[in-house]
N, C-alpha and C positions, 0 to 999 in steps of 0.2 A: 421255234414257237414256244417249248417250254422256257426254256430264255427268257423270253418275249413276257410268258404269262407270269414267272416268276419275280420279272422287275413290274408288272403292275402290281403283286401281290404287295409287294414290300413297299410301295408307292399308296398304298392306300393302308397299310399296316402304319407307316407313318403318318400318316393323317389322321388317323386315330389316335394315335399320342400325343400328336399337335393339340388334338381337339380338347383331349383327356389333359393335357397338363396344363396346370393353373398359369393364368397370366400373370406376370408382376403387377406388384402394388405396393401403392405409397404406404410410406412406416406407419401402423398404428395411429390415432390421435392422441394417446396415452403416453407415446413413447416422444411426439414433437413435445407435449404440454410438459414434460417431464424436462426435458432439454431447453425449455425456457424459463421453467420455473428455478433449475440451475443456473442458467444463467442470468436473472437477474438476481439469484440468489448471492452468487458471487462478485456481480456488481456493487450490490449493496454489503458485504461484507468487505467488498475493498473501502468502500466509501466510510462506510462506521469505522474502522480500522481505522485509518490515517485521521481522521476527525480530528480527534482533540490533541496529534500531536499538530495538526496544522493551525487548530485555533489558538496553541498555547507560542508560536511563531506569530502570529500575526497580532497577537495582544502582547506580546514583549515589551514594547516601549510601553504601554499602560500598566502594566503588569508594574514594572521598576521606576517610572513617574509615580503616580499613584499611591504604592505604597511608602514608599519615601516621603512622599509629601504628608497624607496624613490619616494612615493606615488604610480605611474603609470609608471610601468617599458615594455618596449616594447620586452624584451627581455628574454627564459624563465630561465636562471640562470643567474641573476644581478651581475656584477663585485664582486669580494668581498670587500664589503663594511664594514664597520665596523657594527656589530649589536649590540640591544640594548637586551644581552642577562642574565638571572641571574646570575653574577658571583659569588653567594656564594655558587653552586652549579658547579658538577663535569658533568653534565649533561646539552647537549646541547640545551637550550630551550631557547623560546621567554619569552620575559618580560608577556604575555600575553598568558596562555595556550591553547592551542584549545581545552581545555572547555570549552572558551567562547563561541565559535563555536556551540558547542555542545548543550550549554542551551541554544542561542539565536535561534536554529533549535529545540527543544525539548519543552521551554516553552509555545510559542504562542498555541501550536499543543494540548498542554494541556488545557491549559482552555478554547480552543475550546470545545475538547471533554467532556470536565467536562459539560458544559452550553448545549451541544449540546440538552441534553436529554429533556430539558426544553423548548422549545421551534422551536427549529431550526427546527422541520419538519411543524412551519407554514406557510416558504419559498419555493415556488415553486423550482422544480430541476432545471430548465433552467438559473434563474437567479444566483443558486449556481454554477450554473458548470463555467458560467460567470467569475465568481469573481473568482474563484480558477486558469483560464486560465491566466488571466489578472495576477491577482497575482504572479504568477510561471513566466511571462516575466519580469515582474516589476523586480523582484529579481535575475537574469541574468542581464539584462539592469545596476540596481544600483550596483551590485557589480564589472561589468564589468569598469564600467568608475568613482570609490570613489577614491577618493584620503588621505581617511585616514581608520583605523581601525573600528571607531564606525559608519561610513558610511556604510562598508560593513557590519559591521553586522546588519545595518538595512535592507539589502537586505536578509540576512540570514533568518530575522524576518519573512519577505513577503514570500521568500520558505516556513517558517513553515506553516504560515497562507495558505497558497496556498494547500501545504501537508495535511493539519489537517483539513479543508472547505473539501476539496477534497475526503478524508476515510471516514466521516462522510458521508456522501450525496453518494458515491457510493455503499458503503458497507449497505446501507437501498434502496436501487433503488436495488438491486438484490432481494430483497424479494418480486417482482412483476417478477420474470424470474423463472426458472427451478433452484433448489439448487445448479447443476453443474456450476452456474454463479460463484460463492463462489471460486470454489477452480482454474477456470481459473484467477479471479481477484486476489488469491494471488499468481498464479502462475508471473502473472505480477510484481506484487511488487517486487517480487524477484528478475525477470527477471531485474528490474530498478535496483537495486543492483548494478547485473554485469556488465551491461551495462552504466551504469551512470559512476562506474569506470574504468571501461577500456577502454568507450569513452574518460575520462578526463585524463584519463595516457599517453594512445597512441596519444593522439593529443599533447599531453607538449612533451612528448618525439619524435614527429616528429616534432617540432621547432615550433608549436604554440607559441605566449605570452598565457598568464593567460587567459587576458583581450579577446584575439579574440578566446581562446575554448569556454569560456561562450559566448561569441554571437554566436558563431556558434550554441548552443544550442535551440535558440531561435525556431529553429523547432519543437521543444518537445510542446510546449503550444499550438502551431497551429496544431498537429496532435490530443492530446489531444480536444479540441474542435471539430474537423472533426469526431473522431472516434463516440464523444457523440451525434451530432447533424446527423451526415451522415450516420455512417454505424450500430449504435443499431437501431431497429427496435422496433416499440410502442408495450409495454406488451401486452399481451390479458385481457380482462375486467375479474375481478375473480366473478366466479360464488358461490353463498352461501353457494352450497354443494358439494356432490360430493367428485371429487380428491382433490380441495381446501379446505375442510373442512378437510380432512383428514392429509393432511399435516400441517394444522392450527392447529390441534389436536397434532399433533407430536411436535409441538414446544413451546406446555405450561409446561412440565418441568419444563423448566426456570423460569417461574413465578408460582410458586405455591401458591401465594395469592388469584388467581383468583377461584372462585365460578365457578361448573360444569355451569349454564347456564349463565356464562359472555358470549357476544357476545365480536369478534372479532375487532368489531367497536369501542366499549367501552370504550380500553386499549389508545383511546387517550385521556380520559376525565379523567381518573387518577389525583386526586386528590395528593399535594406535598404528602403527609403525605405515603400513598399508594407505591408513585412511590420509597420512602424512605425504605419503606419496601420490595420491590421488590429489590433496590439496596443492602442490606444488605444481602437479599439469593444470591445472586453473588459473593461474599467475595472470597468463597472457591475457584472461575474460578479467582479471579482478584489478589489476594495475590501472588500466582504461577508466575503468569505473570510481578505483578511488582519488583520480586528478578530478574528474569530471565533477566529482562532489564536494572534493576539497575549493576548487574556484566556486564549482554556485552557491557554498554556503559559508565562503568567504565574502563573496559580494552581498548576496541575503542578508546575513547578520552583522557583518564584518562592517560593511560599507554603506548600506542604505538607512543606517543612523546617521549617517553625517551628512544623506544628501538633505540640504532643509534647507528653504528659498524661503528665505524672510518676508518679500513684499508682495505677498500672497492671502489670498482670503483662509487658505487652509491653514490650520497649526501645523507643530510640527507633528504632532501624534498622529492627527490624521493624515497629511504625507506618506508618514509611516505606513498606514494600514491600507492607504490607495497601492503604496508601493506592492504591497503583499501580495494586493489581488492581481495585480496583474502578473506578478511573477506567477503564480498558481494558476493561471489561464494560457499561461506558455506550458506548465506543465503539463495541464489536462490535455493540451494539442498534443505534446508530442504523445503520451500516453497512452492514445488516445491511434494514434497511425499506426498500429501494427497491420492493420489492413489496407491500409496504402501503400505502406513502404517498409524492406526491410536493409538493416544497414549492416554487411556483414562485419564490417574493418572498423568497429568501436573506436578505435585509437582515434582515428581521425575526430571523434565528437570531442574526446578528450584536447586534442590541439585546438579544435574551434576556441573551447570555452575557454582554454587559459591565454589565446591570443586576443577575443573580445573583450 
């Protein structure tokens, strides 16, 4: 019996703590509005980012027609003029390929990213995001009003640097957010893709000049800064343990140099020699990725100058700029399926693109 009385006791001692302890409940509204306001936040910083180096790809062939012919034309298909084109060739090209385009948009972005790792995170983000807005008007503004070829492509230069300041610094600023920061910020870039060229087509082909699409662009650098300064919200301070610990843990794969009791703090005091070694286990993610870019923007720049079908209502320019968009609307898709799909053996995309 006391048995008996003692397991009702404890049967209704828990029922009382049942009762007494709070039900679950959904996060905050403060904390979803917070988690959206990021993420479109980082949306639209991918999107402003990529921008003007995508409009300065897709206006290439105008970019070096154009100026060539006769500096600052107000007009967006120029009398036919005589151009300054290779005549030892059966193919309609400028004296000047838009590859220059292509490496004056590619290079600076590079030995950004090369240096990056060395240093660049001893610059506060504010004054990076700074420089990359600035930059990205700068290079609208210059190529809007050059009056020769190696002018614009010194505004092409400032896109890179604008572009490549920009990936660098955003894409290390989402490792203080939720991981899904990641794949809204490449849904962005993608999204600049299509957007970049089908803003710069449909404005030429509803009678823009050249010169007043790129200033019209000039919006892109000022939403960019808005979105960084205005509508991301301050990370939360990371705590030692915990879900941050555990996530920290998830992402030492990548560095397998590191000693089980390296601290997370540490990995900025990496020594060259170290960081050199950590760069060499990466090979096998970075090899993949640089065929994959070497063929798309060998075909991009390389090759879809030459495609140009004469007995057509399109010019060749415009050819050119239909081409773009659709390339940048393959982009935005795949950019775009991290949530559909994930591909873990990259190599294979690499063999795709240099056997298509």
């Amino acid at each position: 019996m006391e048995s008996c009385a003692g397991s009702w006791r404890r049967l209704e001692h828990s029922q009382r703590e049942e009762e007494t302890d709070p039900e679950p409940q959904a996060p905050p509204l403060d904390s979803q509005s917070a988690q959206w306001k990021n993420a479109m936040g980082f949306w639209i910083l991918g999107l402003c980012n990529n921008f003007s180096y995508v409009v300065m790809l897709s206006a290439a062939h105008d970019i070096l027609k154009y100026k060539q012919a006769s500096g600052n034309q107000s007009h967006v298909e120029p009398s036919p003029t005589p151009m300054t084109h290779n005549s030892s060739s059966r193919f309609d090209c400028n004296s000047i390929s838009t590859a220059a385009v292509l490496l004056a948009d590619i290079l600076p972005t590079l030995v950004i990213k090369l240096l990056a790792p060395f240093g660049l995170h001893l610059l506060p983000y504010s004054p990076r995001v700074l420089v990359t807005g600035v930059f990205s008007a700068g290079s609208f503004i210059l190529v809007a009003f050059s009056h020769s070829v190696w002018l614009s492509l010194s505004g092409v230069v400032l896109a890179s640097i604008s572009s490549g300041l920009g990936e660098v610094t955003f894409l290390s600023l989402t490792a203080f957010y939720p991981s899904a920061m990641i794949s809204w910020w490449s849904s962005g870039t993608g999204g600049a893709g299509l957007l970049g060229s089908v803003s710069y087509l449909g404005l030429i082909q509803a009678g823009l000049s050249p010169q007043h699409t790129l200033l019209s662009m000039l919006v892109v650098p000022v939403l960019l800064l808005a979105s960084y300064f205005l509508l991301l919200t301050s990370p939360e301070p990371q705590d030692p343990g915990g879900k941050d610990e555990a996530e920290t843990a998830a992402r030492q794969p990548l560095i397998g140099t590191e000693t089980p009791e390296s601290k997370p703090d540490s990995s900025w005091d990496l020594p060259f020699q170290e960081r050199w070694t950590v760069f060499k286990g990466l090979l096998h993610y970075i090899i993949p990725l640089v065929l994959v870019y070497f063929a798309e923007y060998f075909i991009n720049q390389g090759l879809f100058e030459l495609l140009f079908f004469r007995n057509t209502s399109l010019s060749h320019s415009q050819q050119y700029r239909w081409y773009q968009m659709l390339y940048q609307t393959g982009v935005f898709v795949s950019r775009s399926s991290l949530y559909c799909c994930r591909i873990r053996f990259i190599w294979v995309l690499a063999l795709l693109q240099g056997f298509l």
